[in-house]
NUMIFI-182564 format. One record per residue (C-alpha): x, y, z; residue in one letter. Coordinates in nm, 2 decimals. Example, Ala and Ser with C-alpha at 12.3 -4.5 7.8 and 13.67 -1.06 7.14 Angstrom:
residues 2
- 1.23, -0.45, 0.78, A
- 1.37, -0.11, 0.71, S
end
This chain:
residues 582
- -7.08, -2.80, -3.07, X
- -7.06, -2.68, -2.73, X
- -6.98, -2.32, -2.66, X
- -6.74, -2.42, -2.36, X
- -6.59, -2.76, -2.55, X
- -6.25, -2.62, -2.42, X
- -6.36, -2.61, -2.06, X
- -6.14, -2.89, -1.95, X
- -5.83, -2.72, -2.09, X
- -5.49, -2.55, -1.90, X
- -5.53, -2.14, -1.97, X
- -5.14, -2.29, -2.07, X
- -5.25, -2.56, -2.26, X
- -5.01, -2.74, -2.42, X
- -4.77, -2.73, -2.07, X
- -4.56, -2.45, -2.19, X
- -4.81, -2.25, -2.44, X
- -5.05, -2.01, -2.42, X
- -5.25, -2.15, -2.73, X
- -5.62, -2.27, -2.72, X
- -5.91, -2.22, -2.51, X
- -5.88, -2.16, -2.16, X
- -6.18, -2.25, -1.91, X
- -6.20, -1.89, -1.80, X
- -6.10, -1.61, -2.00, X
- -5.90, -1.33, -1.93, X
- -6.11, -0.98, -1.86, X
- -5.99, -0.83, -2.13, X
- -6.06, -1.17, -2.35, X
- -6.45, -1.15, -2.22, X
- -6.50, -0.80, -2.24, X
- -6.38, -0.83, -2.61, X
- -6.64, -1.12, -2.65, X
- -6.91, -0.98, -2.44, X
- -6.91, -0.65, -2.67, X
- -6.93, -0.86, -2.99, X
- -7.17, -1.01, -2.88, X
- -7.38, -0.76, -2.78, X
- -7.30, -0.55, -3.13, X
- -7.34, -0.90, -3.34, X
- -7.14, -0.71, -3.59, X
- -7.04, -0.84, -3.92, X
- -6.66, -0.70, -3.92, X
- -6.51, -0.71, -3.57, X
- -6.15, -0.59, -3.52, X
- -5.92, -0.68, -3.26, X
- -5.61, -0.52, -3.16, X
- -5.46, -0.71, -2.87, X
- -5.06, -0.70, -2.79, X
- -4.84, -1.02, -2.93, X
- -4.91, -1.24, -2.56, X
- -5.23, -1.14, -2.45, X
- -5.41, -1.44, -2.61, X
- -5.57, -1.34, -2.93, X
- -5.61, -1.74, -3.06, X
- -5.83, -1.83, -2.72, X
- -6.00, -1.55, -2.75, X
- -6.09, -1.62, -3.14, X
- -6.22, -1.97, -3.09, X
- -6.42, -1.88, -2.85, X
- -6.64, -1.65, -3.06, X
- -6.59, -1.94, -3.38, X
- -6.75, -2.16, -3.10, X
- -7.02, -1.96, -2.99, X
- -7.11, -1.88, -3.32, X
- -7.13, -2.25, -3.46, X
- -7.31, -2.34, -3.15, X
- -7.57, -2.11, -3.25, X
- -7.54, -2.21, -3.58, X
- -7.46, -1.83, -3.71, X
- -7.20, -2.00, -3.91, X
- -7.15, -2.37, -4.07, X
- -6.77, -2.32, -4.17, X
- -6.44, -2.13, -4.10, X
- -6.13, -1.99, -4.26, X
- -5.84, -1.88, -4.09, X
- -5.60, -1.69, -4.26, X
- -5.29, -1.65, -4.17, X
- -4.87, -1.45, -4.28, X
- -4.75, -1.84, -4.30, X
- -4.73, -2.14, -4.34, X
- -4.61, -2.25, -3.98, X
- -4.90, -2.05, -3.84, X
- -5.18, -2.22, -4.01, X
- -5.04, -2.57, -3.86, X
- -5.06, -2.35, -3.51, X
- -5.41, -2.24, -3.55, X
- -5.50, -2.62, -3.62, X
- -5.32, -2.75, -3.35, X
- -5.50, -2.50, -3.10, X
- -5.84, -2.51, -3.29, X
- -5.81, -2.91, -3.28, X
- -5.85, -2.88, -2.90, X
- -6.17, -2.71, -2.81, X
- -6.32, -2.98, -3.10, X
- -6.25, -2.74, -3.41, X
- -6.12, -2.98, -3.71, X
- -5.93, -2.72, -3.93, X
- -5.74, -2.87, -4.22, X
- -5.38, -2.66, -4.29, X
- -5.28, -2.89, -4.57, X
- -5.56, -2.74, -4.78, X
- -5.45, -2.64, -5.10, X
- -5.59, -2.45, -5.36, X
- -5.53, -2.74, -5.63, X
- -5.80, -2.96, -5.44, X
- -6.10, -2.73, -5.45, X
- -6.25, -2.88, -5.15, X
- -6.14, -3.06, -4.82, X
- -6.28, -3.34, -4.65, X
- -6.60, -3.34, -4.46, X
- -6.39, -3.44, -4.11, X
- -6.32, -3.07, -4.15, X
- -6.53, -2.73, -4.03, X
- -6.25, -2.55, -4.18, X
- -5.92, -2.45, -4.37, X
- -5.66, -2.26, -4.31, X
- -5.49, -2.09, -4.56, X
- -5.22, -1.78, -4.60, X
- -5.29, -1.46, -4.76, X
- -5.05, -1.53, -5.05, X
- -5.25, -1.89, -5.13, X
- -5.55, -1.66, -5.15, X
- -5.44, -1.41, -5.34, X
- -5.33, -1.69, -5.62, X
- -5.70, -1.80, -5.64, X
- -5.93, -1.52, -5.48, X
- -6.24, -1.69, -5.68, X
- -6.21, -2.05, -5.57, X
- -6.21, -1.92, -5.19, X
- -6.46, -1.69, -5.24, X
- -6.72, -1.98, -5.42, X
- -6.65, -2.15, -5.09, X
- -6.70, -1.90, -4.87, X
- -7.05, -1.83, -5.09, X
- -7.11, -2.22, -5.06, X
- -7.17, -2.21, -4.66, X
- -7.20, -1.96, -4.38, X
- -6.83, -1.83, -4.28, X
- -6.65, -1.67, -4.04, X
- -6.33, -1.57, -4.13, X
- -6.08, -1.51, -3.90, X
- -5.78, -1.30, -4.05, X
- -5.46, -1.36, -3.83, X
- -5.23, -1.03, -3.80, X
- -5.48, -0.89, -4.06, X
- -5.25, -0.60, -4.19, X
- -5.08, -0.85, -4.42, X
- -5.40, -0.85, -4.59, X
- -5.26, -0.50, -4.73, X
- -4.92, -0.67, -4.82, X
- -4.98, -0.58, -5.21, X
- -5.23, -0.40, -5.37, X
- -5.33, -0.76, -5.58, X
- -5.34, -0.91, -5.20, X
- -5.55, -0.64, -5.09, X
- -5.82, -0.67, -5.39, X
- -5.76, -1.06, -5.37, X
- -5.86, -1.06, -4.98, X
- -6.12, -0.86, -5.10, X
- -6.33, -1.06, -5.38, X
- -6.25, -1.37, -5.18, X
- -6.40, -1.31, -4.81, X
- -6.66, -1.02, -4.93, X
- -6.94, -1.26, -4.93, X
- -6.86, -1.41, -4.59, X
- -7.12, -1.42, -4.31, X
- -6.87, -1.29, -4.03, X
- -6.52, -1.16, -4.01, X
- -6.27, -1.14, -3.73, X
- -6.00, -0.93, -3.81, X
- -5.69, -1.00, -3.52, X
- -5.34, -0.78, -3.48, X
- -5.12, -0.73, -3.25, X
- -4.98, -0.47, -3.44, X
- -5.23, -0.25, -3.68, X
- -5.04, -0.03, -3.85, X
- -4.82, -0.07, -4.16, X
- -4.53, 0.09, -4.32, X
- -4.70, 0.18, -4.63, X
- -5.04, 0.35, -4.74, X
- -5.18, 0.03, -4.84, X
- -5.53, 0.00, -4.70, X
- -5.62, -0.32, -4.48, X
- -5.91, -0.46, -4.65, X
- -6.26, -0.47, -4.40, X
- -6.07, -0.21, -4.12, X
- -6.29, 0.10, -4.10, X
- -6.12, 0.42, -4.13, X
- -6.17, 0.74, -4.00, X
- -6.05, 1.11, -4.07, X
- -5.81, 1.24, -3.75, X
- -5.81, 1.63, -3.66, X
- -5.51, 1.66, -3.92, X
- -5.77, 1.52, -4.21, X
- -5.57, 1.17, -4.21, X
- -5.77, 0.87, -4.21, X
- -5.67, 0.63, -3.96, X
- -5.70, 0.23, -3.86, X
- -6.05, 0.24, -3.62, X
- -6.04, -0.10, -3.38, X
- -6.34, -0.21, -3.22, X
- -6.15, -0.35, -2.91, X
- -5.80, -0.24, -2.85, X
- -5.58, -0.40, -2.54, X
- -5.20, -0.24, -2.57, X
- -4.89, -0.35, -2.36, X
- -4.95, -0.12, -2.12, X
- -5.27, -0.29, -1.99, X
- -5.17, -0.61, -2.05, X
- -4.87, -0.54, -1.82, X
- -5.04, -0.41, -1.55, X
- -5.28, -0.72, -1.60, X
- -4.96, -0.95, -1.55, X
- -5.07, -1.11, -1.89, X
- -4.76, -1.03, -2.09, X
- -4.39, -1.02, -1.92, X
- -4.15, -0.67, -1.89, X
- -3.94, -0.66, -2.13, X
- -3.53, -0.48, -2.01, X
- -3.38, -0.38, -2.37, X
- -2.96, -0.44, -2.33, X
- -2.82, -0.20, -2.58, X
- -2.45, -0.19, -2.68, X
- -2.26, 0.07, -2.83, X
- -1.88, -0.03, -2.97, X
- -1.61, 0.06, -3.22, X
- -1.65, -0.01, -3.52, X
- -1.37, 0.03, -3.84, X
- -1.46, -0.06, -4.25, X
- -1.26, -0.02, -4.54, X
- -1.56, 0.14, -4.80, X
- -1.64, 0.00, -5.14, X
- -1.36, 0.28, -5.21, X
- -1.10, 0.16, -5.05, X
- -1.11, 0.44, -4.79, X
- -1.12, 0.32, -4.40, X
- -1.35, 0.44, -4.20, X
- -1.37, 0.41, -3.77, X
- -1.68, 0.51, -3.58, X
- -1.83, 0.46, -3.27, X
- -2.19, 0.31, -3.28, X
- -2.43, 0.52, -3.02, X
- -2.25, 0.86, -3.14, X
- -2.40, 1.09, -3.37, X
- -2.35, 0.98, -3.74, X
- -2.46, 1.05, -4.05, X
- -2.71, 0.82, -4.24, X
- -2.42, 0.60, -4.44, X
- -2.20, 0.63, -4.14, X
- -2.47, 0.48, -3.95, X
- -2.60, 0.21, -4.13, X
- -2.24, 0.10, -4.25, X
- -2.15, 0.11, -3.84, X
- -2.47, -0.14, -3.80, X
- -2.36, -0.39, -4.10, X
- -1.98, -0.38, -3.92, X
- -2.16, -0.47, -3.59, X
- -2.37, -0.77, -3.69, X
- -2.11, -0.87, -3.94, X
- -2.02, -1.25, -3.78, X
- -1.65, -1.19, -3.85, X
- -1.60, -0.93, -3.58, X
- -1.59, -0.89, -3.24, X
- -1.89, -0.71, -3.14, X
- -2.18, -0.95, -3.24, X
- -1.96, -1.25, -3.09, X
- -1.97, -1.06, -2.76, X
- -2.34, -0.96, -2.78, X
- -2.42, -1.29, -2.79, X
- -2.15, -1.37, -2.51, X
- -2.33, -1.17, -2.28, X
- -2.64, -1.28, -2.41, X
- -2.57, -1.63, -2.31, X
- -2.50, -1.52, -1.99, X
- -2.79, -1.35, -1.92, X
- -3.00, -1.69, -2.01, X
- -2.75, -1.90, -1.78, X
- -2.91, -1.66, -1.51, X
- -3.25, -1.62, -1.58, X
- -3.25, -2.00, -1.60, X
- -3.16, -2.05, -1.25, X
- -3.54, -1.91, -1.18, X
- -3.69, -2.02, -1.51, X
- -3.51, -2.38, -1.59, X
- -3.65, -2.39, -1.93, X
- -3.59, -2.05, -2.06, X
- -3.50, -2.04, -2.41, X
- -3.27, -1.74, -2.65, X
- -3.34, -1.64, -3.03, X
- -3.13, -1.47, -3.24, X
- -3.32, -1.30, -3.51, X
- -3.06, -1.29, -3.75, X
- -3.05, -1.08, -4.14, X
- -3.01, -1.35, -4.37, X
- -2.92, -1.73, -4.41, X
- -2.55, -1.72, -4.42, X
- -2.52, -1.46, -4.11, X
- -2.73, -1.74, -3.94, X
- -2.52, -2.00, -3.99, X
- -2.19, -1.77, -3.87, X
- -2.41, -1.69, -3.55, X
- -2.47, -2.09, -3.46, X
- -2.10, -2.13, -3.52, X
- -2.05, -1.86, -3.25, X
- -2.28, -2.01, -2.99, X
- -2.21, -2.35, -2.99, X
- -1.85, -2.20, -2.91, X
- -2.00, -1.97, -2.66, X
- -2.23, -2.23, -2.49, X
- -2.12, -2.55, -2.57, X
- -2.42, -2.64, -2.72, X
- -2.54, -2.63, -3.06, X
- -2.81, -2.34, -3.19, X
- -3.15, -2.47, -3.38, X
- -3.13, -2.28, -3.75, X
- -3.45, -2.18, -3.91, X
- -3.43, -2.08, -4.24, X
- -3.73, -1.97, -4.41, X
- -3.70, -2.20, -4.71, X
- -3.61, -2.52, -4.49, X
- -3.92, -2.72, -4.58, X
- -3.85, -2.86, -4.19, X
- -3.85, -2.52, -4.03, X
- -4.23, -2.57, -3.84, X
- -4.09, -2.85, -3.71, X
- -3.77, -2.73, -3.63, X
- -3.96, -2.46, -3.43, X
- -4.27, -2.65, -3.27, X
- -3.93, -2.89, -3.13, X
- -3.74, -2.64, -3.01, X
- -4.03, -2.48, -2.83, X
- -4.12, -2.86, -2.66, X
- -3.73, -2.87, -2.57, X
- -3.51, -2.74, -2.33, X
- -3.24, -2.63, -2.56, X
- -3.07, -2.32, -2.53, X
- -3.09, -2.11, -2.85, X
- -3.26, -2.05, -3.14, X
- -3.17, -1.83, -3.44, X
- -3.38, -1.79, -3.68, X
- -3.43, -1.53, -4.03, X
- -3.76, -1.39, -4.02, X
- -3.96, -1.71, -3.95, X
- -4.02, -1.61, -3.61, X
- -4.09, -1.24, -3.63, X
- -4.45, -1.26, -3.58, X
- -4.72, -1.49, -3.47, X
- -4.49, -1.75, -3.36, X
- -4.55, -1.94, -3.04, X
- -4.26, -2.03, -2.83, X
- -4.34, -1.88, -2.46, X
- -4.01, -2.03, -2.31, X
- -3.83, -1.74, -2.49, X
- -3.71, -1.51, -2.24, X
- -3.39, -1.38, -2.42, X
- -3.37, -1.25, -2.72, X
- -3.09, -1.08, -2.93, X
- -3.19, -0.85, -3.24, X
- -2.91, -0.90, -3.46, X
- -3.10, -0.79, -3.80, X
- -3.08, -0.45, -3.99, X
- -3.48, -0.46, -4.05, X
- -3.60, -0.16, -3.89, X
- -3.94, -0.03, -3.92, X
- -4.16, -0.01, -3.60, X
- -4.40, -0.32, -3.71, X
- -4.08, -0.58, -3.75, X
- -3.92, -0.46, -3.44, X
- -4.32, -0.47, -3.22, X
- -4.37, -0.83, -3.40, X
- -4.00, -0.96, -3.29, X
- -4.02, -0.84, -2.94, X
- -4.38, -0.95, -2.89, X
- -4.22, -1.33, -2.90, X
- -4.10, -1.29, -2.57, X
- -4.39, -1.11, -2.41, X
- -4.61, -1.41, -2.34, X
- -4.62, -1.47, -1.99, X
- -4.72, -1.84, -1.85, X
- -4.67, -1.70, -1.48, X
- -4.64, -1.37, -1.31, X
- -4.31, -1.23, -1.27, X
- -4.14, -1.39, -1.58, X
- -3.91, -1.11, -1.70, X
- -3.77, -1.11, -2.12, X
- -3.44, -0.95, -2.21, X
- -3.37, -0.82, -2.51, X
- -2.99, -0.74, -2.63, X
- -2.99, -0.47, -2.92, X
- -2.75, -0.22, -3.11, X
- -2.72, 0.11, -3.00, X
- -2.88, 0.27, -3.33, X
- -3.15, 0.56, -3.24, X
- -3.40, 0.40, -3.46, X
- -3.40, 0.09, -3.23, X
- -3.36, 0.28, -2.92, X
- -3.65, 0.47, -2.99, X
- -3.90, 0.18, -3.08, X
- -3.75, 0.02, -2.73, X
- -3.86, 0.34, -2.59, X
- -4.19, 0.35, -2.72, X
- -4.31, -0.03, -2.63, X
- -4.61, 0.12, -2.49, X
- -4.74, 0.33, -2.77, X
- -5.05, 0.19, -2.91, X
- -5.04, 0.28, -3.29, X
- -5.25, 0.25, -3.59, X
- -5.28, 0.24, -3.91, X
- -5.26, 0.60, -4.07, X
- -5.32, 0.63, -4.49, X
- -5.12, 0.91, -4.69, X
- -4.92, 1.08, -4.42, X
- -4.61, 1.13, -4.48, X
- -4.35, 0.94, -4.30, X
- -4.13, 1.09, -4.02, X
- -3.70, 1.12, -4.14, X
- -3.60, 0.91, -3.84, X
- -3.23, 0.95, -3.99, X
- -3.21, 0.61, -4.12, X
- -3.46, 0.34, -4.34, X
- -3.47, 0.01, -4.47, X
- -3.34, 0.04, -4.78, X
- -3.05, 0.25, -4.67, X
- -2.96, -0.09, -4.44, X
- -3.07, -0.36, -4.74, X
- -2.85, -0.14, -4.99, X
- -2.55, -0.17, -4.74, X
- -2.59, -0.50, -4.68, X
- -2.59, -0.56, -5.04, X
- -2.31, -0.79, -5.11, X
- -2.11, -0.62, -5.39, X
- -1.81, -0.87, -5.46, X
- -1.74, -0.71, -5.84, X
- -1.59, -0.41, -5.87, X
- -1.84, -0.13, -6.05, X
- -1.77, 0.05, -6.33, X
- -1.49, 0.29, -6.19, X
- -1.29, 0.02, -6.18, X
- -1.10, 0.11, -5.81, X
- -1.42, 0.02, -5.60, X
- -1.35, -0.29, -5.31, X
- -1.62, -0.54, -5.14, X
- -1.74, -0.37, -4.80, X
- -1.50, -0.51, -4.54, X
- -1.56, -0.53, -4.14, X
- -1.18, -0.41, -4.02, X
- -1.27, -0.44, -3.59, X
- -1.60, -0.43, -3.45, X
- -1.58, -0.42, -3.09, X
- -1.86, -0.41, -2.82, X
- -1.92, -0.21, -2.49, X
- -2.27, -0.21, -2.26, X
- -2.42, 0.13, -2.30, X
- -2.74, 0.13, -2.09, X
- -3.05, -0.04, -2.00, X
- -3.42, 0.01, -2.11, X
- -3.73, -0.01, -1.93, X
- -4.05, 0.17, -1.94, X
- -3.96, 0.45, -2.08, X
- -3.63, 0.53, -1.85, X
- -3.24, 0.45, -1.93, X
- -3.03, 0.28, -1.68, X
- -2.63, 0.24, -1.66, X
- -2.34, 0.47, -1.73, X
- -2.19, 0.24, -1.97, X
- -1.92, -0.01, -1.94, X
- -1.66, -0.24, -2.05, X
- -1.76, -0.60, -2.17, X
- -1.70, -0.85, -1.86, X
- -1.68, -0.53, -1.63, X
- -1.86, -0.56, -1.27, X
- -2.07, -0.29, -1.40, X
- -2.22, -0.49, -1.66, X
- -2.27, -0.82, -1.48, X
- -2.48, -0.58, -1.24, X
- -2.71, -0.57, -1.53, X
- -2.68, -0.91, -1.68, X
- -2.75, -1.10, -1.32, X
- -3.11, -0.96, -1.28, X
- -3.29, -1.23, -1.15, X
- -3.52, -1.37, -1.41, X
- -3.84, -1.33, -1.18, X
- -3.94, -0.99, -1.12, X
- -4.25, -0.77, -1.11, X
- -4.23, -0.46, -1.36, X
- -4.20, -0.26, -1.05, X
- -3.96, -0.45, -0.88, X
- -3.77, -0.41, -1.20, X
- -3.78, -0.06, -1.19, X
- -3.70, -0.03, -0.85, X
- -3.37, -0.26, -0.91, X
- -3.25, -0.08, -1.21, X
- -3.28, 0.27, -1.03, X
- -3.10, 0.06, -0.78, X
- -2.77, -0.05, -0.95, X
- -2.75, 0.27, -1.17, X
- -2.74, 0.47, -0.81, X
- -2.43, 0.25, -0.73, X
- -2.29, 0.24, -1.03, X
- -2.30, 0.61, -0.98, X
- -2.19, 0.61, -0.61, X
- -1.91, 0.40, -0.73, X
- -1.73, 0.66, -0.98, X
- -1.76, 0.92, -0.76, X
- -1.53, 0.72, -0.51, X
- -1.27, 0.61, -0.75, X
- -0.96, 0.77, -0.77, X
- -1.02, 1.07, -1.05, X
- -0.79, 1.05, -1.37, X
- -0.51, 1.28, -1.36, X
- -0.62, 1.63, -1.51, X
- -0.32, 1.62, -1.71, X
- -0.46, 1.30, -1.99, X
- -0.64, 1.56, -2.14, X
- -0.57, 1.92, -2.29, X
- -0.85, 2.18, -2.18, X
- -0.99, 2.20, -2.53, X
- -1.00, 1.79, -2.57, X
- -1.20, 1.76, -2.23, X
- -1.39, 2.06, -2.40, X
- -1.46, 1.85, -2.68, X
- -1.50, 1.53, -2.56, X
- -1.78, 1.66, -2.35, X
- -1.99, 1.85, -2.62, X
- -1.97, 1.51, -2.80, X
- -2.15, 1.33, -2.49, X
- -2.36, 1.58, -2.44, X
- -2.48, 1.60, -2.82, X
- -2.50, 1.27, -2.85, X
- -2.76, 1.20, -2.53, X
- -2.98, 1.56, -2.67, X
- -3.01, 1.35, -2.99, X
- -3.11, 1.02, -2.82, X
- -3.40, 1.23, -2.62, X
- -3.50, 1.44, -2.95, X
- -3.55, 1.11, -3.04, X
- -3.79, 0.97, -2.75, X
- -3.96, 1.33, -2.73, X
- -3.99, 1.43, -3.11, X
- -3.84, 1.78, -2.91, X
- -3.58, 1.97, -3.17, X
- -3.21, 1.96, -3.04, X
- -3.23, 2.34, -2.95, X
- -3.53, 2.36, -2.73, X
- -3.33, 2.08, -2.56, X
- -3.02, 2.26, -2.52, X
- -3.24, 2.53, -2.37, X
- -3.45, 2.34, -2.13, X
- -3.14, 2.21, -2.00, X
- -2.94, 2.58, -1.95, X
- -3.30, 2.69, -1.81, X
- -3.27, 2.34, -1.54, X
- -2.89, 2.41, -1.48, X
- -2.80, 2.75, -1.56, X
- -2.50, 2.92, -1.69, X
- -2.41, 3.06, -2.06, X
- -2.48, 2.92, -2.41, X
- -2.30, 2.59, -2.50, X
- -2.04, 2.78, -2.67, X
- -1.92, 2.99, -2.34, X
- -2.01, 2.70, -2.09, X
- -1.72, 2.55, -1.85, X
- -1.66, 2.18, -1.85, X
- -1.83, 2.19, -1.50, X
- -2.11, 2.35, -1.63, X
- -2.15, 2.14, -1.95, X
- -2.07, 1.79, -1.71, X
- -2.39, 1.96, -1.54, X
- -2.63, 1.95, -1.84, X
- -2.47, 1.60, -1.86, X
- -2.59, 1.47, -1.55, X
- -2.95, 1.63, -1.55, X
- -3.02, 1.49, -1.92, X
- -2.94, 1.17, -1.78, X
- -3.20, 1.23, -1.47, X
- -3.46, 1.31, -1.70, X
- -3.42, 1.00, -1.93, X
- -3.48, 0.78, -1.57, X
- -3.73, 0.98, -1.44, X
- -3.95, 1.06, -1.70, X
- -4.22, 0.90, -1.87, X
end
């Protein structure tokens, strides 16, 4: 086996993908290999952002190592089933024969074979058949997003009785940290100054670095605020605005109005959405929308929606669809327009022609929301820019905020009150059509859900004033040309908020008289509340600190005693700070 049997190979092979070996490797790819092979460790873990290239990297060490005849056999594990036919088809071309039909009913596979692949769950079913094989011959496993080893605690001992005896491991994430204390079986931890263990990598490459590297594309996050009115389980109707301060039902009920397919707001999401795509297509002709959606039949209402929006039809994959790989490995050979999908393509997933992407699913915690963006990171040539259309729910905002942070894995702390969780969303979402033991109780019901563009953002900044659907305003945003450096990006977006700004000022000003003094009182506090609990939210800052950094910037009395010109102030300079700083 030669250590360079990929030599021949596109750093793009197949045309579109970023999947197998590549003749040269990126820096980061063979300063990752140089050091492993310099430390010839047993356990070796890898944290590399969704894009950079974690599979080329990955058989390159399997290669070297077979070549030297370290190892005789390999097993890849992987979250699913679509991803073990990916790894074959990658591994297939630098002359690796991995078998992803293994099962654990056959024992063995056939001698054409160096390999398997297999998921965690198969393993955990049978952890001593897969660890007499990995006893039988020299291994190297390679675990594939490895902090689903930690997915249950019989996973995690599985994982562990299987692969203990193995001769090498690779451990690969793009993401290591978890939502839970489960441990990640074979990660090293180590205590932090505030006596928590935490996730130690042996090679870590973040977003950051791989955007400055041009080997993953910017990423522009389109949210949208909206009204939204439900008649409760109760009977009682409710009307809020979603990107306004709201209490944890309030909220998660605003979001379930929102993506619900029979109102407006999703329908115009996705109108703009389209739109966008019919724009970046002019520079990328091939580039591609998904729609991660909540659940099957909200799927189906979305493909409804495009094929009106469009005119063309929407690939569905479902996650029990026994054709869903193919479904995807199609669509990602195609030129088709969109793609909605419920969970399948949250992680690991390669389809680089992606380049917009709508996150229409209440799932929330910062590894979902890293593994859904990271499909439209991968970059095939500089200057390939992903959008990325979003509620306006802090959580979200935040994460979208954050795309930079390199995390990891920390056991037994206890987890920030970000105002909203999971099972706040999956208990609201809950469909309920029996009336409970009260006897007066209705289904949930989505009265209007209507959408307007809030802002734009990008590395850490917010851009826009916020805007009508179909407003000039809006189509300022949505007709960024789909090639752009990240700091030609920047540059742009400082550029139409600046007009957008310039703009207002010039336009006639609303007659003083639509408005009582204590209304225009009011209706200012509200704005101003709302963006000091968007930034307590990037900066972790408490709301009063805020409030006083801000009369310290601008002057003038406490909130209470402030003018309307003093609080439109405040205002203004909360808004500078969210596009200035970092």
């Amino acid at each position: 086996m030669s250590t360079f049997a990929a030599s021949h190979l596109s750093p793009s092979y197949p045309d579109r993908a970023a999947w197998g070996t590549a003749p040269k490797l990126r820096a980061w790819q063979q300063d990752a290999f140089d050091l492993y092979f310099r430390t010839e460790p047993r356990d070796f873990l890898t944290v590399a952002t969704p894009g950079a290239g974690k599979t080329t990297y990955a058989l390159r060490i399997a290669s070297e190592l077979l070549a030297n005849g370290v190892i005789k056999a390999i097993t890849i594990v992987t979250p699913t089933e679509h991803l073990k036919r990916q790894w074959a088809d990658a591994a297939a071309k630098v002359g690796i024969g991995i078998d992803p039909e293994f099962k654990n009913s056959q024992g063995a596979t056939s001698r054409d074979y160096i390999g398997v692949a297999v998921t965690y769950a198969q393993v955990a079913m049978h952890p001593a058949l897969h660890r007499a094989r990995t006893e039988a011959r020299k291994t190297l496993v390679i675990f594939d997003e490895v902090h689903h080893a930690g997915d249950a605690k019989s996973w995690g001992d599985g994982i562990r009785e299987a692969f203990e005896p193995a001769a090498r491991r690779l451990q690969l994430t793009g993401t290591p940290f978890r939502s839970d204390d489960s441990p990640i079986p074979f990660v090293e931890y180590a205590e932090d100054a505030e006596g928590f263990k935490r996730s130690v990598s042996d090679y870590s490459y973040g977003y950051g670095p791989a955007l400055a590297d041009g080997v993953v594309r910017p990423v522009i996050f389109l949210a949208y605020s909206g009204e939204m009115r439900w008649r409760t389980r109760a009977g009682d109707e409710i009307a809020a605005t979603l990107g306004t301060p709201l209490t944890k039902d309030q909220l998660s009920q605003a979001w379930r109005a929102a993506l619900d397919p029979k109102g407006d707001w999703i329908r115009q999401v996705m109108q703009a959405a389209d739109r966008r795509l019919t724009e970046v297509r002019q520079s990328v002709p091939d580039a591609g929308g998904l729609v991660i959606a909540t659940d099957h039949e909200t799927a189906r209402a979305y493909a409804k929606h495009l094929r009106a929006i469009s005119g063309e039809g929407a690939t569905v994959v479902l996650s029990d669809d026994p054709g869903a790989s193919k479904k995807i490995k199609d669509f990602a050979a195609s030129e088709h327009r969109w793609l909605i999908a419920v969970r399948m393509v949250s992680e690991g997933v390669d389809i680089p022609r992606l380049c917009v992407g709508v996150y229409a699913t209440s799932t929330s915690t910062p590894l979902f929301f890293a593994q859904a963006v990271g499909r439209f990171v991968r970059a095939r040539k500089r200057g390939e820019m992903a959008s990325v259309f979003l509620p306006s729910v802090p959580t979200l905002m935040g994460l979208a905020n954050e795309m930079e942070l390199e995390r990891d894995h920390v056991l037994n702390k206890r987890q920030q009150d970000d105002g909203l969780d999971d099972s706040l969303l999956e208990n609201a979402n809950r469909k309920k059509d029996n009336p409970d033991v009260l006897g007066d109780e209705l289904p949930f019901e989505t009265m209007e859900a209507t959408a307007t563009f809030d802002r734009v953002l990008f590395d850490g900044g917010e851009f826009g004033t916020g805007a009508e659907i179909g407003s000039a305003e809006e189509e300022d945003f949505l007709g960024l040309p789909g090639l752009l450096e990240p700091d030609q990006v920047a540059s742009l977006l400082r550029k139409r908020q600046a007009d957008q700004q310039a703009a207002r000022r010039k336009a006639p000003k609303a007659e003083p008289a639509a408005l009582a003094p204590h209304e225009q009182m009011a209706e200012l506090r509200k704005e101003l509340n709302g963006l000091v609990g968007a930034w307590n939210h990037r900066t972790g800052q408490p709301h009063g600190v805020i409030h006083s950094e801000l009369r310290r910037a601008c002057g003038g009395p406490p909130i209470a005693q402030a003018t309307a010109e003093q609080v439109q102030e405040r205002i203004d300079k909360i808004r500078q700070w969210a596009t200035s700083r970092r």
